[in-house]
Backbone bond lengths (Angstrom), bond angles and torsions (degrees), N, CA, C in turn:
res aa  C-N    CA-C-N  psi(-1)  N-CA   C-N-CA  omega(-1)  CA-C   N-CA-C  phi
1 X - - - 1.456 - - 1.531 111.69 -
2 X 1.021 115.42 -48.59 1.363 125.28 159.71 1.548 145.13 -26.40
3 X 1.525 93.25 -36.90 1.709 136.69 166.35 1.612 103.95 -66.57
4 X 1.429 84.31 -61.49 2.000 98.51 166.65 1.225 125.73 -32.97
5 X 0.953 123.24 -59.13 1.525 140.96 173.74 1.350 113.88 -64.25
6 X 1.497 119.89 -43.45 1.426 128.69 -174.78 1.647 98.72 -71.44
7 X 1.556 118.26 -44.92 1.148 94.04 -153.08 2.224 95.57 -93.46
8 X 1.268 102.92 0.70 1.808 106.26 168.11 1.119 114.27 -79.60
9 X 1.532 127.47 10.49 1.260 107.69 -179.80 1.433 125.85 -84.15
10 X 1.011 140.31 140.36 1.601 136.15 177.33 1.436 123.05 -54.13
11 X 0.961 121.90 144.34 1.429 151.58 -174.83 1.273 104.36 -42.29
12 X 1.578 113.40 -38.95 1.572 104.15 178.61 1.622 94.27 -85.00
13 X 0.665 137.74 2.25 1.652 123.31 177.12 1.131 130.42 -93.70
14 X 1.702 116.31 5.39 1.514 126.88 -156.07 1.167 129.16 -55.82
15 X 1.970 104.44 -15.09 1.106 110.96 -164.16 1.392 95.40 -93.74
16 X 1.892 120.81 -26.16 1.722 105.74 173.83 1.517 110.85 -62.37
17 X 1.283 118.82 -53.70 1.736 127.08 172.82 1.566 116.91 -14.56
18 X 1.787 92.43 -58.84 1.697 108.82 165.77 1.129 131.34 -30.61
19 X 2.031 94.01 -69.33 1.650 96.47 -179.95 1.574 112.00 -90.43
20 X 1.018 120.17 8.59 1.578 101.99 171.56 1.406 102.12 -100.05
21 X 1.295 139.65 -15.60 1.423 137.87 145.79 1.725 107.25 -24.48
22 X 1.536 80.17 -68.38 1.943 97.51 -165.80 1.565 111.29 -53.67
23 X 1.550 112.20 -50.73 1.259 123.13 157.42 1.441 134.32 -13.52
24 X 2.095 88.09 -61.49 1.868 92.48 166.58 1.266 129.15 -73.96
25 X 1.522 102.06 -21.30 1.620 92.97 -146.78 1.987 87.68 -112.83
26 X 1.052 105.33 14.36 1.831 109.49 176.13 1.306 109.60 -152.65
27 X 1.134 114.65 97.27 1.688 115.79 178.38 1.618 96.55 -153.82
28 X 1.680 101.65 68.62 1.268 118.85 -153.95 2.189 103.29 -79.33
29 X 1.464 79.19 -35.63 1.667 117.22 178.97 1.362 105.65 -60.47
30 X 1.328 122.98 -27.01 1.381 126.76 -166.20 2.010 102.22 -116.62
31 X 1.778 102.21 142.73 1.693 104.96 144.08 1.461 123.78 -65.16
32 X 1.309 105.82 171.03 1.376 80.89 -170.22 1.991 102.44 -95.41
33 X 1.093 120.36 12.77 1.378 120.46 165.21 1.549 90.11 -84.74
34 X 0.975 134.41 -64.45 1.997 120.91 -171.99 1.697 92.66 -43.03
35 X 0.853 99.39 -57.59 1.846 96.02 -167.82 1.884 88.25 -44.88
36 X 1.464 98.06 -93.15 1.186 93.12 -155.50 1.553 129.29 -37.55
37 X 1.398 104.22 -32.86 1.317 109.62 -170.29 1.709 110.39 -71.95
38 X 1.308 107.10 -29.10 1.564 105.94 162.36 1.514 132.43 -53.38
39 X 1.529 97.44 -49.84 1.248 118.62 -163.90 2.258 87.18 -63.33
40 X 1.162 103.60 -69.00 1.854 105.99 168.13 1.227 99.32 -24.37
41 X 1.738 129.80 -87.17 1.170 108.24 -160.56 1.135 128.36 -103.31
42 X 1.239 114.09 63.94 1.458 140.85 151.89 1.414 113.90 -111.85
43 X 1.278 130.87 -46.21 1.563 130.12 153.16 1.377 102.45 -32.37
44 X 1.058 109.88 -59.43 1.539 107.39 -147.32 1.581 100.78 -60.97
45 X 1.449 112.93 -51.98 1.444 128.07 172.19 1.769 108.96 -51.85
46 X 0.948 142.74 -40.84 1.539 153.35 166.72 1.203 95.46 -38.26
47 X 1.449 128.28 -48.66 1.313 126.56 -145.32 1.836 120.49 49.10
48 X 0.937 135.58 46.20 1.512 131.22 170.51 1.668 105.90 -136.24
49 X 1.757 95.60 105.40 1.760 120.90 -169.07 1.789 86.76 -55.87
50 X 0.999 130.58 -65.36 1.440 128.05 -158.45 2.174 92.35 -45.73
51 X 1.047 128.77 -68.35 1.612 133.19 -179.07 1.490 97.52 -50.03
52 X 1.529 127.34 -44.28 1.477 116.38 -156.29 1.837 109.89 -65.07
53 X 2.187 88.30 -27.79 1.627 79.82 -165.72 1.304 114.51 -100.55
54 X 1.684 113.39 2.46 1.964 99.99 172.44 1.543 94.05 -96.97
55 X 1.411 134.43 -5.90 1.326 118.90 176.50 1.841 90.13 -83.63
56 X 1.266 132.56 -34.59 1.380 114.54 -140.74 2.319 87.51 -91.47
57 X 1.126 101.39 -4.78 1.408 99.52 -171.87 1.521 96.85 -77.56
58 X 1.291 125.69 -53.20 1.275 146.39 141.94 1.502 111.81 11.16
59 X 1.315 104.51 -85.56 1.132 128.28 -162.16 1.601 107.16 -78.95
60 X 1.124 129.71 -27.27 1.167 144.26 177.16 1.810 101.24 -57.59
61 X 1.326 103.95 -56.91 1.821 108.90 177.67 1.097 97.64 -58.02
62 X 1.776 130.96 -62.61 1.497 125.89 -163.61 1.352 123.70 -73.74
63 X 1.228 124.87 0.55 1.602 133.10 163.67 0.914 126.59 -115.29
64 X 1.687 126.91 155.65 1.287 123.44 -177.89 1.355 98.33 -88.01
65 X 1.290 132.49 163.80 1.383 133.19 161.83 1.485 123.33 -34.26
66 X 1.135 130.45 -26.42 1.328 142.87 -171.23 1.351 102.47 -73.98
67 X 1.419 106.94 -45.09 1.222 111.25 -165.91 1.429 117.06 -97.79
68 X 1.435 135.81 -46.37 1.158 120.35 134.53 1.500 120.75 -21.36
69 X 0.965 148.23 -83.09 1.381 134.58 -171.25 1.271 131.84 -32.32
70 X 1.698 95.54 -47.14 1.601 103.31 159.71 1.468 127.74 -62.61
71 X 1.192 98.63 -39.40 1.314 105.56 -174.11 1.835 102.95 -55.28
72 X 1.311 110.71 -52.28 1.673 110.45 170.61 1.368 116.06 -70.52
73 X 1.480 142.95 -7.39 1.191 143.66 147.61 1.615 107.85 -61.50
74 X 1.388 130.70 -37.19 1.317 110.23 -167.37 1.629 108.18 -68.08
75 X 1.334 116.03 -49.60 1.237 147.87 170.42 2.147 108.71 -35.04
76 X 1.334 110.44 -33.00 0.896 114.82 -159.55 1.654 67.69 -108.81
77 X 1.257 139.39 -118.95 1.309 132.73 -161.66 1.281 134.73 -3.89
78 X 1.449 121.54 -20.61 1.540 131.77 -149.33 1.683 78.54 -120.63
79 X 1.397 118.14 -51.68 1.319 105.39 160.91 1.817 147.34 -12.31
80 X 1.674 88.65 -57.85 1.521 108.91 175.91 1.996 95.68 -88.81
81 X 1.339 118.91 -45.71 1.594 118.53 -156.90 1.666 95.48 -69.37
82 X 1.314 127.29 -45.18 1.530 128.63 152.14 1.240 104.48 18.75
83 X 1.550 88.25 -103.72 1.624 123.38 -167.71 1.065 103.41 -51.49
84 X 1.600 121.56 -64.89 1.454 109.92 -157.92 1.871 112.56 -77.10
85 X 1.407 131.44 -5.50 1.024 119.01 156.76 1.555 130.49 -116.56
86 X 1.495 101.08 27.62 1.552 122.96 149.44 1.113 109.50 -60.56
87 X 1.254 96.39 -74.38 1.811 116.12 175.58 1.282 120.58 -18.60
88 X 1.427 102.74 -91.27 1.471 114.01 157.45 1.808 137.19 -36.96
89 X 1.257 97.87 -22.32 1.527 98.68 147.02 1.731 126.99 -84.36
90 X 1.203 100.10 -43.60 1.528 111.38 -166.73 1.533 105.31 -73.58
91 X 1.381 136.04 -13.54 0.766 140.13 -143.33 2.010 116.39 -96.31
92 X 1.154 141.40 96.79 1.274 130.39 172.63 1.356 109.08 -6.08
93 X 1.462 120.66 -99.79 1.179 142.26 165.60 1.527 105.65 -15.74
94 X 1.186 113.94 131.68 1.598 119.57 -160.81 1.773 107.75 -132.75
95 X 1.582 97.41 0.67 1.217 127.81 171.33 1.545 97.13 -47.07
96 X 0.890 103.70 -77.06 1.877 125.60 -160.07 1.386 112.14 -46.99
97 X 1.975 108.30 -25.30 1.157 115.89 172.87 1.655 127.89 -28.63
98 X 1.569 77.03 -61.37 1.859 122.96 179.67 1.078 127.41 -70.22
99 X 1.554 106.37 3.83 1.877 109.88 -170.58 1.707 73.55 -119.01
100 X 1.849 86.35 145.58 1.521 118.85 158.07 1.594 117.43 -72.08
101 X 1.478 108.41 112.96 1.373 126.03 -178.44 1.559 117.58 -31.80
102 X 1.208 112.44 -30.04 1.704 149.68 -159.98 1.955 98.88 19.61
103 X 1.485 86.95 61.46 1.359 90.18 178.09 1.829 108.27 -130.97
104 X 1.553 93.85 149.66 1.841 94.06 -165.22 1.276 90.88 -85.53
105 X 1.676 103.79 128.77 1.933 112.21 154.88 1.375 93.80 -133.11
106 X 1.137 145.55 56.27 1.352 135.23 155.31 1.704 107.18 -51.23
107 X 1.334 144.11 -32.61 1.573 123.87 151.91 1.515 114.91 -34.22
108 X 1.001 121.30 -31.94 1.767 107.25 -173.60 1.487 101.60 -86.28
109 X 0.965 110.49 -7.41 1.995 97.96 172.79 1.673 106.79 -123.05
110 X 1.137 132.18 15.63 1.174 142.13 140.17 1.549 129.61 -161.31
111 X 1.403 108.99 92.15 1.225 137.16 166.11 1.244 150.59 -45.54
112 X 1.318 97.18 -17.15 1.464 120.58 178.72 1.320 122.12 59.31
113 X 1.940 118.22 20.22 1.036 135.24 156.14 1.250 104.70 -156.44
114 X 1.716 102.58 -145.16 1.622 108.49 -150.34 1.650 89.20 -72.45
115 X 1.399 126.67 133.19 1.763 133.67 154.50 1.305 100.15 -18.74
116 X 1.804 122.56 -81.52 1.783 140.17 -159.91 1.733 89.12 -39.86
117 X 1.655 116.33 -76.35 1.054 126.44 -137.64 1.588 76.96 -67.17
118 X 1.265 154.77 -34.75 1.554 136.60 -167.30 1.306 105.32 -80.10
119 X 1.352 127.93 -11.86 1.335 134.97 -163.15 1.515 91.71 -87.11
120 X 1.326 122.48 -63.85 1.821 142.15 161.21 1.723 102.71 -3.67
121 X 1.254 88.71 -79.92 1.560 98.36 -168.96 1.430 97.65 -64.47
122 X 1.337 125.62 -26.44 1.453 91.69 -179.35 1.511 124.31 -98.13
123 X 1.269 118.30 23.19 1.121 145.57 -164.72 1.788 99.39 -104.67
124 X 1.219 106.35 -44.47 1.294 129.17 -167.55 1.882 106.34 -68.21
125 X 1.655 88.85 -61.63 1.921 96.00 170.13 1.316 113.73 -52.20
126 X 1.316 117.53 -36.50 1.493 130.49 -155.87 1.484 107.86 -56.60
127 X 1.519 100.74 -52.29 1.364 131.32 164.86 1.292 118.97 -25.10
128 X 1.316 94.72 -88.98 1.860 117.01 171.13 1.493 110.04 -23.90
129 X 1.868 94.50 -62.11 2.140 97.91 -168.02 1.601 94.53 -83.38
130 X 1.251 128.99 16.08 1.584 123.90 169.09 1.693 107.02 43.02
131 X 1.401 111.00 75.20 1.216 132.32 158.04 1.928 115.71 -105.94
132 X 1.350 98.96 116.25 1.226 79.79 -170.33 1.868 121.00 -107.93
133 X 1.743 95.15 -1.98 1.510 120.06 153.76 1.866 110.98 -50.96
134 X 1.270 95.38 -61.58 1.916 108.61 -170.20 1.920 81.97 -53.54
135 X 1.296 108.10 -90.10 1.048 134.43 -174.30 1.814 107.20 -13.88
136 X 1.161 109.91 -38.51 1.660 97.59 175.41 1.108 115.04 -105.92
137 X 1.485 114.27 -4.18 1.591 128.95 158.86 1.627 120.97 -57.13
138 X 1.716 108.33 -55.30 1.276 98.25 177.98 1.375 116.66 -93.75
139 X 1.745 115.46 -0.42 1.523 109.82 -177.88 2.036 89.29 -75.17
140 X 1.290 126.80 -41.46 1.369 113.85 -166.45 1.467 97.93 -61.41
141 X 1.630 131.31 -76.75 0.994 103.36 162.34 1.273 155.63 13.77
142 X 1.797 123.79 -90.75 1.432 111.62 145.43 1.567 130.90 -33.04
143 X 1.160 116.21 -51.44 0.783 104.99 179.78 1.841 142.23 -64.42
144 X 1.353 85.59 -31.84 1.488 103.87 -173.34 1.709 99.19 -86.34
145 X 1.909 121.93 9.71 1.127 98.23 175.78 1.692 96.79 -120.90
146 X 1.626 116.13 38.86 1.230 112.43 -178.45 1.771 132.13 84.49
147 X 1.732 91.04 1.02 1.740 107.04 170.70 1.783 96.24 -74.97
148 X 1.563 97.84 134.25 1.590 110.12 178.42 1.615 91.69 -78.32
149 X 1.414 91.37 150.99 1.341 106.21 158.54 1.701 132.32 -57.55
150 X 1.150 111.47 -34.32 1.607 109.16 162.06 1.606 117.24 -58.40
151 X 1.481 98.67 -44.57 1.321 90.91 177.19 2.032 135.51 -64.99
152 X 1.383 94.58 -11.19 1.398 130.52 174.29 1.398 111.34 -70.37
153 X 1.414 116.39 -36.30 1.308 122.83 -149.86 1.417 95.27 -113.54
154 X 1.596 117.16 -37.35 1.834 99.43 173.57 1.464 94.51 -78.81
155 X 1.169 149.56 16.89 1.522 130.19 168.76 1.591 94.42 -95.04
156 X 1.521 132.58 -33.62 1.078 107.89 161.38 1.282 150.55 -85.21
157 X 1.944 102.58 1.76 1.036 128.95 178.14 1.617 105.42 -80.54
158 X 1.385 123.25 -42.35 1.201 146.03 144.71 1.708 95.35 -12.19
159 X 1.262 105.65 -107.84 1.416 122.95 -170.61 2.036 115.78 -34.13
160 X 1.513 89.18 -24.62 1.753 95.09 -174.06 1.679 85.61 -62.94
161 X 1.067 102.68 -56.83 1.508 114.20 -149.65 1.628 121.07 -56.91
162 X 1.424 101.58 -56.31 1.381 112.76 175.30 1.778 99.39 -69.81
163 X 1.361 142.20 -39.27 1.372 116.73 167.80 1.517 133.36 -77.79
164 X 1.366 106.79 -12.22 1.825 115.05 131.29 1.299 122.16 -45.61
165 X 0.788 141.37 -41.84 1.978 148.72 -168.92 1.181 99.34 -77.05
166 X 1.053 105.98 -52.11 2.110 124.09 -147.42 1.793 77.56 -77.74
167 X 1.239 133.62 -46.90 1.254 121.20 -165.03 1.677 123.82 -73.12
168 X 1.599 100.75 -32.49 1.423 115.16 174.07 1.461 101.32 -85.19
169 X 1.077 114.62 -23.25 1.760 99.40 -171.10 1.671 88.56 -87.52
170 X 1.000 141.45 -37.84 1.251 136.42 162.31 1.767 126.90 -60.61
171 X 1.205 110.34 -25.59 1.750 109.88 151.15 1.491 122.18 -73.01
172 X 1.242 112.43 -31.03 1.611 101.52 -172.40 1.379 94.89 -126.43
173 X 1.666 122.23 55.89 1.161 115.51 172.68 1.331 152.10 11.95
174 X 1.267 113.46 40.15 1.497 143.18 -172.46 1.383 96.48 -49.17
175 X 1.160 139.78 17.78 1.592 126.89 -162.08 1.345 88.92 -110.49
C-alpha cells in the first residue's frame, strides 16, 4: 500500500516520490525496528489516516509488538511533551521554566524496548511538532549514548519525508 501512495503522487512532488523511494530502499544507518518504528511515528505525527494505514500495515509485519506499541507511544507522548515544552520555551515568562510539568510520561522511562531506539522516534515526532526544547533533549541524548550522527539525521530525514507525503497526499486527496 505504501508503493500506492509512492507511486500516486503528483508530478509536482517527484522529488518526495524520490526520497521516500530512497528512504525504503536505503536506511542503511538504521535497524530495521528504528526504520520502522520511525517511519510509524511519524505517520502518526503527520496526522493523515490514508499514510498512517499503508505505513502502519507495514510496520505491523516489521515489528514485534513491543515495538510497534512503542513506536505509537512515542508519537502519542511527544504529542502532549510538544506543546507543553514549546510553551515553556517560547514563552516570555521564564516562570513556567521552573514549574513541574506534573504530567504522567512514565513511557519515556520504560518503553518496552531499546531506551536509544524510543529516544529515535521521539526525536523524530519532535521534529514534525517543531519542538526545539524535546528536540535538543533527545538529540543530546542519542548522542551522548553513542548514536552516530547519520543515524540522527535519517530519523530526521525520515520524519521530513513522511510529513511531506502525509501533506500532499492530504492536498490532493489520494485517499
Amino acid at each position: 500500500m505504501l508503493q500506492a501512495i509512492q507511486d500516486a503522487l503528483p508530478a509536482y512532488a517527484k522529488d518526495l516520490k524520490l526520497n521516500l523511494s530512497s528512504l525504503i530502499n536505503h536506511h542503511e544507518h538504521f535497524t530495521n525496528q528504528q526504520f520502522w518504528g520511525t517511519m510509524l511515528s511519524c505517520a502518526i505525527a503527520s496526522k493523515n489516516p490514508f499514510l498512517l494505514t499503508a505505513i502502519e500495515q507495514q510496520a505491523k509485519e516489521q515489528l514485534s509488538p513491543e515495538a510497534y506499541t512503542a513506536s505509537k507511544s512515542a508519537a502519542a507522548i511527544m504529542a502532549m511533551n510538544n506543546i507543553y515544552y514549546r510553551f515553556t520555551h517560547l514563552i516570555s515568562n521564564l516562570a513556567y521554566q521552573k514549574m513541574s510539568p506534573n504530567l504522567r510520561m512514565s513511557v519515556m522511562a520504560e518503553p518496552g524496548i531499546d531506551q536509544l531506539d524510543f529516544e529515535l522516534f521521539s526525536l523524530a515526532v519532535s521534529a514534525i511538532n517543531g519542538c526545539g526544547k524535546c528536540m535538543d533533549s533527545h538529540e543530546y541524548m542519542l548522542s551522548s549514548k553513542g548514536i552516530s550522527k547519520e543515524t540522527i539525521q535519517l530519523a530526521i530525514k525520515t520524519a521530513s519525508v513522511i510529513h511531506a507525503v502525509a501533506s500532499v497526499v492530504g492536498a490532493e486527496k489520494l485517499e
